[in-house]
C-alpha positions in Angstrom: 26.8 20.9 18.7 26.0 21.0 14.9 25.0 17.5 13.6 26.0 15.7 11.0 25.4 16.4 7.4 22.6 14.6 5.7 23.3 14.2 1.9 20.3 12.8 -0.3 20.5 12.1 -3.7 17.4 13.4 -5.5 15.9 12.9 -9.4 16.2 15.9 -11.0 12.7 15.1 -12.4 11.4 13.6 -9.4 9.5 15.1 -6.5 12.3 16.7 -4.4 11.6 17.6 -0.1 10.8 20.4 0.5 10.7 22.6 3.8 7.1 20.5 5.3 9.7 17.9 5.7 12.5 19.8 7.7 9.5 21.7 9.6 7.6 18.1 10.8 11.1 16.6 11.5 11.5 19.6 14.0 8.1 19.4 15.3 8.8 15.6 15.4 11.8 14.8 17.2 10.5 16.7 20.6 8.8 13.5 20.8 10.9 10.6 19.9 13.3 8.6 21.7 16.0 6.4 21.3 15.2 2.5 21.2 11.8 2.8 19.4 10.6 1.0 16.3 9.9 4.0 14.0 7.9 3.5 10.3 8.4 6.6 7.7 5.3 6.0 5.3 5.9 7.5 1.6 9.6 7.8 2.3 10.4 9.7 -0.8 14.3 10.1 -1.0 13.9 9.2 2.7 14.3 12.0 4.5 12.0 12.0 7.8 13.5 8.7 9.0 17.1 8.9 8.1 16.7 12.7 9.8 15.5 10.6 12.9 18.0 7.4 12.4 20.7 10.3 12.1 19.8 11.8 15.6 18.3 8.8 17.5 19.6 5.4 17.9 16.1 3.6 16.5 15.2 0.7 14.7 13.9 2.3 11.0 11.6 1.4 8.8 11.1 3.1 5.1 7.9 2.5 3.0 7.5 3.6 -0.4 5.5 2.7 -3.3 7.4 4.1 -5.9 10.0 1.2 -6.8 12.8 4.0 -8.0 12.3 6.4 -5.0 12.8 3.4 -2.5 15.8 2.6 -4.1 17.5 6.3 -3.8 16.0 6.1 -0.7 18.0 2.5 0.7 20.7 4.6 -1.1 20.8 7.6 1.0 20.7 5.8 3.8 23.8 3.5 2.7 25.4 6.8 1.7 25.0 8.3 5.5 25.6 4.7 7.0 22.6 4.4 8.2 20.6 0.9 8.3 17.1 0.2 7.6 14.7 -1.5 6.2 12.6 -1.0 3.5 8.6 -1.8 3.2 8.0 -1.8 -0.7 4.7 -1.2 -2.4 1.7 0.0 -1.2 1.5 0.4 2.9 -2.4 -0.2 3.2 -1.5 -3.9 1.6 0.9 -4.6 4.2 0.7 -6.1 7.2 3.5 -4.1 8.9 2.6 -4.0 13.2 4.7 -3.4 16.4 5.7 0.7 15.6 6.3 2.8 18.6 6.1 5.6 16.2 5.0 6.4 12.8 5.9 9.5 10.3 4.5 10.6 7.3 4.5 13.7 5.1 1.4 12.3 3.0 0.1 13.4 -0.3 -2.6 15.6 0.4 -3.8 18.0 -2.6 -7.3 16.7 -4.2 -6.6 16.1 -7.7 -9.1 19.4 -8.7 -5.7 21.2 -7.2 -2.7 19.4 -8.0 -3.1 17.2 -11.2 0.5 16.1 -12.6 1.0 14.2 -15.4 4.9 13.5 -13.9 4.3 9.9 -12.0 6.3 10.9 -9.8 5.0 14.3 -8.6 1.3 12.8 -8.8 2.2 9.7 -6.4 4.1 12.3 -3.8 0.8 15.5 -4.3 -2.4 13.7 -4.9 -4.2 12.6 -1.7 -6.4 10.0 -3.6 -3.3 7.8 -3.9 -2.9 7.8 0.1 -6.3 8.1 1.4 -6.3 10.1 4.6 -8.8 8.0 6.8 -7.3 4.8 5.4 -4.2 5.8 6.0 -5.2 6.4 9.9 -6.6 3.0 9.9 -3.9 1.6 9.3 -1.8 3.1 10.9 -4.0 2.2 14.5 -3.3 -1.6 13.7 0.1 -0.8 12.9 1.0 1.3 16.0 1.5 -0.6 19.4 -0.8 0.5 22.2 0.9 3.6 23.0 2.6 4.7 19.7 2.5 7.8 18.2 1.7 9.2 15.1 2.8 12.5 13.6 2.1 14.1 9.9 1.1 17.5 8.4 -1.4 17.7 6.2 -3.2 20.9 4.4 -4.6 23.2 7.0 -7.2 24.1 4.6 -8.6 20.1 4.9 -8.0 20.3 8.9 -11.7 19.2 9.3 -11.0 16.3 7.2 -8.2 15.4 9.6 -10.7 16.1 12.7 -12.7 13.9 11.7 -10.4 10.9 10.4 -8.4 11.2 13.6 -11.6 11.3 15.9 -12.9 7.9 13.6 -10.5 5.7 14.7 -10.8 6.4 17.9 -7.3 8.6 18.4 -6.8 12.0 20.0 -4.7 14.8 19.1 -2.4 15.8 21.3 -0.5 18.5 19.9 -0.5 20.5 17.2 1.4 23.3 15.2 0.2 25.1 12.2 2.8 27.0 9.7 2.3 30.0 7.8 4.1 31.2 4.8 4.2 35.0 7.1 2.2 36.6 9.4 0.0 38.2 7.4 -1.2 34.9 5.7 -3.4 32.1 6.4 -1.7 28.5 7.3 -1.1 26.5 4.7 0.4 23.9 7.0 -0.7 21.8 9.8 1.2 19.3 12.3 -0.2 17.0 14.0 0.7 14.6 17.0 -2.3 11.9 17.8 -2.6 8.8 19.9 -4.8 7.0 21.8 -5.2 8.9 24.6 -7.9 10.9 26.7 -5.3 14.4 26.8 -6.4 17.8 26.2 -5.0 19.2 23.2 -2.1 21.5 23.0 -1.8 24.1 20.2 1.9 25.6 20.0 3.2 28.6 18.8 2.6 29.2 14.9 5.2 28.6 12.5 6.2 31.4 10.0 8.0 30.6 7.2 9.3 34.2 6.1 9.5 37.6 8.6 10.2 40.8 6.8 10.8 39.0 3.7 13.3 36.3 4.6 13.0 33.0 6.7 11.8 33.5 10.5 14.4 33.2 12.7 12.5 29.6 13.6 12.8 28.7 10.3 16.8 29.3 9.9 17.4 27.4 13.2 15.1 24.5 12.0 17.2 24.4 9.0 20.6 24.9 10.2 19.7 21.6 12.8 18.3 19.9 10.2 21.8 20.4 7.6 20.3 18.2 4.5 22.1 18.7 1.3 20.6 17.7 -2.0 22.1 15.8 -4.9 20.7 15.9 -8.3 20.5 12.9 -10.0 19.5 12.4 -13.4 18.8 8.6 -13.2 19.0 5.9 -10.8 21.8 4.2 -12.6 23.9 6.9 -11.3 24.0 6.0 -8.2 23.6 2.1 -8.2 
């Protein structure tokens, strides 16, 4: 059965989603279910949760900390009828608890690689505004006992995120890296942690183009995902 369309508005100078989205939603939703209290940290336009309130009956959560991006974001998900709620501001100040699950397609170049003077692009790229091991902090005191928490992150830093995860005291469960083909090095990695004592599983790759074009992985993820993008040029558009 094809699922319903997703249409997000986007700023035509803003940061726009891109495929790590689409690929951690499909990496995601093998392990959500309906009835959960889910969090999306750095919403963006808010595409992981509303993909997740779309196709799961859940009780969402959006944080962002740009004040304009959280508004297109409450807007796409009035747009697709879809209600949440919205966490303004910076997530480390808040004292958000009780998530059975928890998603997040973090900023994580270091500034020597991405440094953008757009405010916009440099809140969404730059890992220093979104600390990775303070983000996994607290994330453990906002998770309930059990909860789950799924990003990606650069698979270049992946000893960084051994080490952040293994800090707090959570185990990774699964994981999936992506590569652009398969002649290249990942540039992607997908993680599932928890606290939990499990062996870790490592699925299938990910490649993003076969012979050129996207893998035949790729076009399914896509075709489930069915996001469209609207260009904005201001938020007064849509408001």
């Amino acid at each position: 059965m094809d699922t319903k369309r997703l249409d997000l508005y986007q700023l035509e100078n803003g940061y726009c989603y891109n495929s790590d989205s689409l690929f951690l939603y499909s990496f995601a939703r093998r392990f959500i279910k309906n009835n959960i209290k889910l969090l999306d940290i750095g919403a963006g336009c808010g595409i992981l949760g509303l993909l997740c309130a779309r196709d799961f009956t859940i009780q969402l959560s959006l944080n962002e900390i740009n004040d304009t991006m959280a508004k297109i974001a409450l807007a796409n998900a009035k747009n697709n009828g879809i209600v949440c709620d919205m966490i303004f501001g910076d997530i480390l100040e808040s004292n958000a608890k009780g998530f059975d699950f928890i998603i997040s397609n973090p900023p994580f170049y270091r500034k020597d690689i991405i440094d953008s003077k757009n405010e916009f692009l440099f809140l969404a790229r730059q890992s220093n505004n979104l600390p990775l091991q303070q983000l996994l902090n607290f994330v453990r005191s906002a998770l309930k006992p059990d909860g789950k928490f799924i990003f990606c992150y650069d698979a270049k830093e992946i000893k960084s995120v051994f080490s952040a995860i293994l800090e707090i005291g959570f185990n990774i469960d699964e994981m999936q890296f992506v590569h652009p083909n398969e002649n290249k090095y990942a540039n992607l990695v997908m993680v599932m942690c928890r606290n939990s004592k499990n062996q870790t599983k490592i699925i299938p790759p990910l490649y993003n183009f076969i012979d050129g074009e996207n893998s035949k992985d790729v076009k399914e993820i896509f075709k489930f995902c069915n996001t469209c993008s609207i260009k904005i040029s201001s938020l007064e558009q849509i408001l």
